[in-house]
C-alpha positions in Angstrom: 32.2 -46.6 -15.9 32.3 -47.1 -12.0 30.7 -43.2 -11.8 28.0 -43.8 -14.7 26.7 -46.6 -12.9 26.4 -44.8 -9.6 24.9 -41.7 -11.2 22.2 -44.2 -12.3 21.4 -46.0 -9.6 21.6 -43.7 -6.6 18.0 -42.4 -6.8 17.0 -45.8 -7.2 19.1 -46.1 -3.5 17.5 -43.1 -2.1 14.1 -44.8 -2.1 14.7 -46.8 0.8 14.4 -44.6 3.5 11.7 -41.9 2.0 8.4 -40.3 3.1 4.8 -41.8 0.9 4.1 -45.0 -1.9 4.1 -43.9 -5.1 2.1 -46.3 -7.6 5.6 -47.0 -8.5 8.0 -46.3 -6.3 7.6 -45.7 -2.6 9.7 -42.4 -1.2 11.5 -42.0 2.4 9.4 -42.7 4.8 7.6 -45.8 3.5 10.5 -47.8 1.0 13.0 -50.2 2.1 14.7 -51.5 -0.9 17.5 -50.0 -2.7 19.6 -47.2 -1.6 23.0 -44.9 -1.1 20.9 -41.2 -1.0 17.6 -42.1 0.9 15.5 -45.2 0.8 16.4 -48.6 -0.5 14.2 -48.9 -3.6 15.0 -50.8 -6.9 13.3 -48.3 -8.9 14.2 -45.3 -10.0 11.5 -42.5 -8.8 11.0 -40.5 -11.9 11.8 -36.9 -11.5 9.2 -34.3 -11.8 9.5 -30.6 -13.4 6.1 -29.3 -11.7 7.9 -26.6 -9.4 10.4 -25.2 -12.0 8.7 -21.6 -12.3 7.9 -21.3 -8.8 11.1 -19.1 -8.1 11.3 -17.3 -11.4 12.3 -13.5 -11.4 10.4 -11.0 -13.3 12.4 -9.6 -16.3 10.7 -5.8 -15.2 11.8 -6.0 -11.4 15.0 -4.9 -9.8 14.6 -7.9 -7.8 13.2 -11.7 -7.3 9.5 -11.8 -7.4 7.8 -13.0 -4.2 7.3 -16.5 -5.3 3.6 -17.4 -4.8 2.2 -21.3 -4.3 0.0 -22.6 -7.1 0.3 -26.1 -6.6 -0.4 -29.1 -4.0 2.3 -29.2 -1.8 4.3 -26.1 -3.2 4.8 -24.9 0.0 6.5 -27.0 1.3 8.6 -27.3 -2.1 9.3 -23.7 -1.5 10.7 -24.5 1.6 13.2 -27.5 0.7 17.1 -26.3 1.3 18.3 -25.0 -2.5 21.9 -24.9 -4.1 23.1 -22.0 -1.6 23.1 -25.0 1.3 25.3 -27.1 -0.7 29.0 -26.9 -1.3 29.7 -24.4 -4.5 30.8 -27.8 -6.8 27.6 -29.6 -6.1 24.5 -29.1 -8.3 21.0 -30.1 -8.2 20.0 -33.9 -9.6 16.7 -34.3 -8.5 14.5 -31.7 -9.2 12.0 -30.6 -6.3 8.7 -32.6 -6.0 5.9 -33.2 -4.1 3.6 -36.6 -3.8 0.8 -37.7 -2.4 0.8 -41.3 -0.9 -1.3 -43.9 -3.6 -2.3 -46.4 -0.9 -5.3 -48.1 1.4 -5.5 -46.7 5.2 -3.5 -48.9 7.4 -1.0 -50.1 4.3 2.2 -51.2 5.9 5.4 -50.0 4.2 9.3 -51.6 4.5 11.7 -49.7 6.5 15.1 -51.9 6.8 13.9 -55.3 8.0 10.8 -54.2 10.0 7.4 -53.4 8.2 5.9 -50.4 9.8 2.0 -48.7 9.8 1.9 -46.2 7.0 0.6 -42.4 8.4 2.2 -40.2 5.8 -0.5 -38.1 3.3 2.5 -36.2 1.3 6.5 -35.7 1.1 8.4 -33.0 -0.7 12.1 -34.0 -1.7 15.0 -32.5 -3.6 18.8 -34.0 -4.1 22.3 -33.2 -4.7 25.5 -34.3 -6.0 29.2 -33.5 -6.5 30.0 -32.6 -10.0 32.7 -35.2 -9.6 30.1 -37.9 -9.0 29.9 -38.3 -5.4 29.3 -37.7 -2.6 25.1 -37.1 -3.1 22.7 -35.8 -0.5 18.3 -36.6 -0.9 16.4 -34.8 1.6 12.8 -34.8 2.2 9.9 -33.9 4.0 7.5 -36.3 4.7 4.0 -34.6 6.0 1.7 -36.1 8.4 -1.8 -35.1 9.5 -0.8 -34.5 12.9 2.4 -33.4 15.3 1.5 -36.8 17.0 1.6 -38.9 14.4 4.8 -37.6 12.9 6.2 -38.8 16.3 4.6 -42.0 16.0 6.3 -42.9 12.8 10.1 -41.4 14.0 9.5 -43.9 16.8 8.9 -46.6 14.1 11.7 -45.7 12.4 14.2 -45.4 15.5 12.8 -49.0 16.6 13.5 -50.4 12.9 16.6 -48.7 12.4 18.1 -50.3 16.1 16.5 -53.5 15.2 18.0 -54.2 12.1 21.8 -54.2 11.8 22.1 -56.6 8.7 19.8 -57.1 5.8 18.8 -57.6 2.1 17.7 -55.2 -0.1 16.1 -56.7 -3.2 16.8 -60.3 -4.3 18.6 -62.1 -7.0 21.4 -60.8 -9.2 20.8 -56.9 -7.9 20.4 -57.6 -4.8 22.2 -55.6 -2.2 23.8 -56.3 1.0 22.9 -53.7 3.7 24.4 -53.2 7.3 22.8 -50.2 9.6 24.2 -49.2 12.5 23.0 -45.7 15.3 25.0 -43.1 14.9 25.1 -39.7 17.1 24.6 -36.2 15.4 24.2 -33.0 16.9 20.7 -32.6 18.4 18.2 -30.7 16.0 14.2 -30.5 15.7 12.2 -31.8 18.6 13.1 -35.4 18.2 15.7 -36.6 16.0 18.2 -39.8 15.4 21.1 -40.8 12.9 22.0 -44.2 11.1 25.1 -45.6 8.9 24.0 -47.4 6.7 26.3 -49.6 4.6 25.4 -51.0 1.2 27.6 -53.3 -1.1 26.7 -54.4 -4.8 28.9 -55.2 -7.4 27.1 -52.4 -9.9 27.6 -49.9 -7.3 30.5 -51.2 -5.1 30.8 -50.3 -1.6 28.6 -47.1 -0.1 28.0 -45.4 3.2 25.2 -43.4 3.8 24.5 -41.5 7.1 20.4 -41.0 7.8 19.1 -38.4 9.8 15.9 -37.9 10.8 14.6 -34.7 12.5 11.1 -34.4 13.9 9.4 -30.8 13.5 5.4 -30.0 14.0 3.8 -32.7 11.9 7.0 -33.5 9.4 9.7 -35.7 9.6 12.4 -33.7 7.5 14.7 -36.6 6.4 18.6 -36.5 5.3 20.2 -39.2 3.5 23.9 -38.1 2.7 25.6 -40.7 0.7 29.4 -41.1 -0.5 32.3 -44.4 -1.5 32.9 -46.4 1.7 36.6 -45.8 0.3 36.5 -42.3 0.3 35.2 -42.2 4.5 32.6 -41.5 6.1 30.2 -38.5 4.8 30.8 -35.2 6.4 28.8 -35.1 9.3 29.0 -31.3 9.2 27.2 -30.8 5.8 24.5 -33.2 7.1 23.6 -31.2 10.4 23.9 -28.2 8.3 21.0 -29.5 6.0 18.8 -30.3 8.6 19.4 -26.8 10.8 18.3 -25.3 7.3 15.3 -27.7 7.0 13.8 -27.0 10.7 14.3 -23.3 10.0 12.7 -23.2 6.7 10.3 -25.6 8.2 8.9 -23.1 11.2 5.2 -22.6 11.4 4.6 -24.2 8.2 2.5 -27.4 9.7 -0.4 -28.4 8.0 -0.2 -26.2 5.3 -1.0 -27.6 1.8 
């Protein structure tokens, strides 16, 4: 029952640390409000299909077709780290996407305890999950109109997330105790910083989720790698791994959507 009730809410969870409001529900860079796998939200994002052909092989070829952009933002979908960047007993659980921020210039949005000046004008995401339940990773490009402005909002970020070591997400009977603490990973990007952050609610019990975020060009590729506080701390190594793939993938591809 414990493992339903975590499948369920964990992309609810991931919305607190994500990229662009939705109408809805707000993605990584601009939620604070829910959260194990990226950014505190207490909504579930609802999970689009829109890039499902983009990487399908033609029946007459001897190999994958070239996939070829059609959409807004499929670019950067293209680019997102797939199921060869994850361990071989983890599978896909939120499919790739792309939105576009629904919100008036200057909009503030919740990070932690701290609410910061929205910038963002689009974020591509993907996430993944052990077959066994946990642990879950939600990773996510949030785009920006400018290298310097990406940089602007990591700086946000960094101040929020060294400025808010205990807080509240949601209110109520589902509300959620959250701790978040600086953490050190490898150096990656042009700018980059790590966070634990600690979540307990009696639905989902205790979780830890490690947050990196990783400056490159005018993105801020985010990680949000999320397992049982029982079970330890999430493997650092996976995490680095994701966002070495994501700055690579990510190379020369500013501005381009």
């Amino acid at each position: 029952m414990k493992l339903k009730l975590i499948w369920i809410m964990t992309p609810a969870l991931i919305l607190l640390f994500a990229g662009c409001r939705q109408t809805a529900t707000p993605s990584l860079e601009e939620a604070t409000t829910a959260s194990p796998a990226a950014t505190l939200e207490t909504t579930p994002a609802p999970v689009a299909t829109t890039t499902s052909t983009l990487t399908e092989e033609s029946p007459n070829a001897s190999g994958p077709v070239e996939a070829v952009p059609t959409r807004l933002g499929a670019n950067y979908v293209l680019q997102l780290p797939r199921e060869n960047s994850v361990p071989d007993n983890w599978a896909m659980d939120r499919q790739p996407d792309f939105r576009v921020p629904d919100r008036q210039p200057g909009e503030n949005y919740r990070f932690a305890c701290l609410d910061l000046p929205a910038r963002s004008t689009g974020t591509a995401s993907v996430g993944y999950r052990s077959l066994e339940g946990m642990p879950s990773v939600f990773i996510e490009y949030v785009i920006y109109e400018s290298a310097e402005s990406a940089r602007a909002a990591l700086e946000d970020m960094r101040r929020a997330a060294e400025s808010c070591p205990e807080f509240q997400i949601g209110a109520g009977d589902s509300a959620t105790a959250a701790s978040l603490a600086m953490i050190e990973f490898q150096p990656v990007g042009e700018a980059s910083f790590g966070a634990s952050l600690e979540t307990s609610n009696t639905a989902s019990g205790e979780l830890t989720t490690h947050l990196l975020k990783v400056l490159q060009d005018n993105i801020i590729i985010g990680i949000n790698h999320a397992t049982f506080t029982a079970d330890g701390p999430p493997a650092s190594e996976l995490t680095e791994t994701l966002a070495e793939v994501a700055v690579r993938n990510l190379s020369g591809l500013a501005n381009d959507y």
